[in-house]
N, C-alpha and C positions, 0 to 999 in steps of 0.2 A: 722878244728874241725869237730866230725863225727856232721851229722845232719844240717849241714851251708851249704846254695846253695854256687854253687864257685862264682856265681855274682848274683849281689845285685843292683838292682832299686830303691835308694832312695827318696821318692818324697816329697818334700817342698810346704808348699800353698805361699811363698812369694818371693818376687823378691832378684837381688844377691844383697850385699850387709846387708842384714839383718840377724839378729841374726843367724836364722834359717841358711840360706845360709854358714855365716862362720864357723860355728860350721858344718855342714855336710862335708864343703871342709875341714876342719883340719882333720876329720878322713879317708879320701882316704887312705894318702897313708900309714897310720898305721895298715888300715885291712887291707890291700893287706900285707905289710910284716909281722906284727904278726902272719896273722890268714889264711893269704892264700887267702882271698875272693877280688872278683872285685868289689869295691861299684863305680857305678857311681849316680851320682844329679839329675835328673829334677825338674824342676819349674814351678810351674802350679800357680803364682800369683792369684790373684782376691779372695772377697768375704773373704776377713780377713780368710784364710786358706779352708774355708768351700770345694768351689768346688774342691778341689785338697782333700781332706780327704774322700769325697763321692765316688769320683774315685777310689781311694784303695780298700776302704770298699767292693766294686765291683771285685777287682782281685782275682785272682788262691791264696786258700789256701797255698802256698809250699812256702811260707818261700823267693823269688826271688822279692817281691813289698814290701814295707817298707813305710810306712810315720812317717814324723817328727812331733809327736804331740805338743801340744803346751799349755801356758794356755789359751789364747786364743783358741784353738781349741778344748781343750777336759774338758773346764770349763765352759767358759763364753759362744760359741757360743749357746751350748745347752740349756744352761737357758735362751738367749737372744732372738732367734728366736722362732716363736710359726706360723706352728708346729715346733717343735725342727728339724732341718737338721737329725740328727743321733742319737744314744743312746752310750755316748762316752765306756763305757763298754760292752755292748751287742752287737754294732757294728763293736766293734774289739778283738781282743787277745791282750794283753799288751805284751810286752819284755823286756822296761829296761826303767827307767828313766836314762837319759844323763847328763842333767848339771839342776843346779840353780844360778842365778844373782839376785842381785839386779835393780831394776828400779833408774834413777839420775833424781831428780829433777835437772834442772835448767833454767833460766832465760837470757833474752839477757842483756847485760850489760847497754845500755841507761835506765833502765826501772830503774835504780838507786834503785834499790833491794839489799843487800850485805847478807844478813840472813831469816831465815822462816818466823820469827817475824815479818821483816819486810817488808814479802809479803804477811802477814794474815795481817796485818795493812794496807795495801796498797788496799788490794781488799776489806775489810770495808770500807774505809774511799773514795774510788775514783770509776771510770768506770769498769765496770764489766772486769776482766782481760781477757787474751783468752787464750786457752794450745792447741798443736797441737798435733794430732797423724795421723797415715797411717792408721787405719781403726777405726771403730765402733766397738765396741764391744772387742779392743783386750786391751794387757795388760798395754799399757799405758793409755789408756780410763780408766781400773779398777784401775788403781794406782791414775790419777785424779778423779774419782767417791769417792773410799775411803777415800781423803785428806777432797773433801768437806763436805762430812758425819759427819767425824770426829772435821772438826773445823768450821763448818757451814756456811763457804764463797760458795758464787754462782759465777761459771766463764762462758766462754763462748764457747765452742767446736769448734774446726776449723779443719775439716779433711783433708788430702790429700792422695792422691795417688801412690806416690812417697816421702819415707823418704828423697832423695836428694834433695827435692825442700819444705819439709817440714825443714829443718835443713837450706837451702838456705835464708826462709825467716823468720826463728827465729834467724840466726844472724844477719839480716837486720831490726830485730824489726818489722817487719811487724805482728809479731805475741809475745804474750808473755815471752811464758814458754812452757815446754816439760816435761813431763816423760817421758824418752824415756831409753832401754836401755845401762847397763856402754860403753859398750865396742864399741860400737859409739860415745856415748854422750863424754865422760873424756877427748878424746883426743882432742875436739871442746874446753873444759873449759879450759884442759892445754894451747892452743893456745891465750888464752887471747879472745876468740871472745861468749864467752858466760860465765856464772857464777853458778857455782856448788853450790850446796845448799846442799844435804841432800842426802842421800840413802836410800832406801824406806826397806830395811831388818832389823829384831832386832837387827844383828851384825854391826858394821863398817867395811867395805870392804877391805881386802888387799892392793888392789890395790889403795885406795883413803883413806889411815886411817886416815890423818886428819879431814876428813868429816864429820859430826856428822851423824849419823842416825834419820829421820825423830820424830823417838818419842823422841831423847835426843834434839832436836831441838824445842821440844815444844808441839807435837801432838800426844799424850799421846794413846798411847795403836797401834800407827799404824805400823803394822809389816806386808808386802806381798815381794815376790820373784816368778820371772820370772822365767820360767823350759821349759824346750825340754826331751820330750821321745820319744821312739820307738814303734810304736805298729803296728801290722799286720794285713790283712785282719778276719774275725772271720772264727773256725772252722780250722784255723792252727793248727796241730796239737799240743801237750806241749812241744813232744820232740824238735819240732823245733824251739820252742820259748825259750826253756831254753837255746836249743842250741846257739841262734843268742845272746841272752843275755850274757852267755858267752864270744860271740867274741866281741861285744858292748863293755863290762867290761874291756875285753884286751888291746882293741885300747885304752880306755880312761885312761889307765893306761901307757902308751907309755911314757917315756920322755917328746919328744918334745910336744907332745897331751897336757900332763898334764899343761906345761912348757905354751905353748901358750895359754891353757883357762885360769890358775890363772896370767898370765899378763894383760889380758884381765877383770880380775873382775869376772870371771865366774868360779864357782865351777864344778869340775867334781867330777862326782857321779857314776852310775853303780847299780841296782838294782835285784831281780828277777822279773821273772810275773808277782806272786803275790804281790810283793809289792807295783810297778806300777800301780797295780789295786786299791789296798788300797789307795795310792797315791792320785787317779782321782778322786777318791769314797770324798774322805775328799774332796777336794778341790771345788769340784761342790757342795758341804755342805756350804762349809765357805764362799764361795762365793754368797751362791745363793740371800741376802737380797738387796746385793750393787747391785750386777745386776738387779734384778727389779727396782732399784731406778735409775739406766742408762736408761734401757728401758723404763719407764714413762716419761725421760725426753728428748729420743729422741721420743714421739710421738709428 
């Protein structure tokens, strides 16, 4: 496509195995044959996406560096930190929104939970529960930040560093529950080694329809969804951002593309710039009250 470098530097703030991670690896080999372009991955883990996002913000305008924004990355970190890392808008050019998921509440199976009911009854009535996530501040933090908001239980934050040793010891009960997202979590609750509860989106998820979604489960008004976009260094030009959005759109339109994110639970999407922008713009709005309520609660 005119205006699309032939290779492409993808870069991820998180380690492989994570949303971020699989979702870049399904679109390899669809740019290369739809669109012509070489995308390869890097992974710059650490600091819930941040230092791998600052990095970009830093490369050559021309359209060859790319990060995977996140909503952790382009909602939460910047109302979280003070001074804020970056200005998720002013510090980059938008290009496309990629996908939206739902977050899966669930639960390890000893903790004799079967429903929401009666895990809001459970954390009134007993020890304060605990919910794990892989960093502070990202989107299963804001999916447990907005549960407690909305139905007034207090639980306990347990972070780790590694989702594989975080998922290791929520099936070993070591730890409670997770928001984490589907397309990790489903295949744990299919296996019988954890218990699905709810879907954190207004809709019920394809991939899990018997699930109820957390507000028909009881938690009235709670509706958030997990998103990955693309956005560029600032000062890219627009042709070259329509242009990569474009080929974004393409790949996510592929067959197999399509075919493997909605197995997965994950919506593929495809936007302009500007929608993207509109996008972030909202989202760091909606967000901003629960996130002061995280950050007061991790001081």
């Amino acid at each position: 496509m005119a205006g699309t470098p032939r290779e492409i530097e993808l870069v991820i703030g998180f380690s492989p195995g994570s949303m971020s991670d699989d979702i870049a690896k399904c679109l390899i080999d669809a740019m290369r044959s739809e669109c012509g372009i070489a995308l390869t991955v890097s992974r710059w883990p650490g600091a819930n996406g941040v230092s791998a996002a600052r990095h970009v913000a830093t490369c050559a305008a021309d359209g060859a560096t790319l990060f995977m924004a996140t909503l952790g990355t382009h909602a939460i970190a910047p109302l979280l930190n003070t001074p804020a890392p970056y200005d998720p808008l002013r510090d980059f050019a938008a290009v496309s929104l990629l996908t939206q998921s739902p977050m899966l509440l669930a639960c390890h199976a000893a903790l004799g939970v079967r429903s929401v009911a009666d895990l809001i009854a459970r954390a009134q009535s007993g020890p304060p529960l605990t919910y794990a996530t892989s960093a502070t501040g990202g989107a299963p933090h804001l999916a447990a930040g907005l549960f407690e908001s909305i139905t007034g239980v207090r639980m306990r934050h347990v972070r780790y560093d590694e989702t594989a040793r975080l998922y290791r010891d929520l099936e070993a009960g070591r730890v409670d529950l997770s928001f984490n997202n589907i397309a990790s979590m489903l295949p744990r609750c299919k296996d019988g080694g954890l218990i699905a509860l709810g879907v954190s989106t207004a809709a019920r998820s394809a991939a899990a329809a018997a699930l109820p979604t957390l507000a028909e489960a009881g938690v009235s008004g709670y509706a958030m969804s997990n998103w990955t976009g693309i956005v560029a260094p600032p000062a890219t030009p627009p042709a070259v951002t329509a242009a990569l959005s474009k080929a974004f759109a393409t790949a996510l339109r592929a067959p197999l593309v399509s075919a493997w994110l909605n197995a997965q639970g994950v919506t593929p999407r495809g936007s302009t710039p500007g929608e993207l922008t509109d996008f972030m713009q909202a989202e760091g709005e909606r967000w901003r009250a629960v996130v002061a309520r995280i950050a007061a609660a991790t001081m």
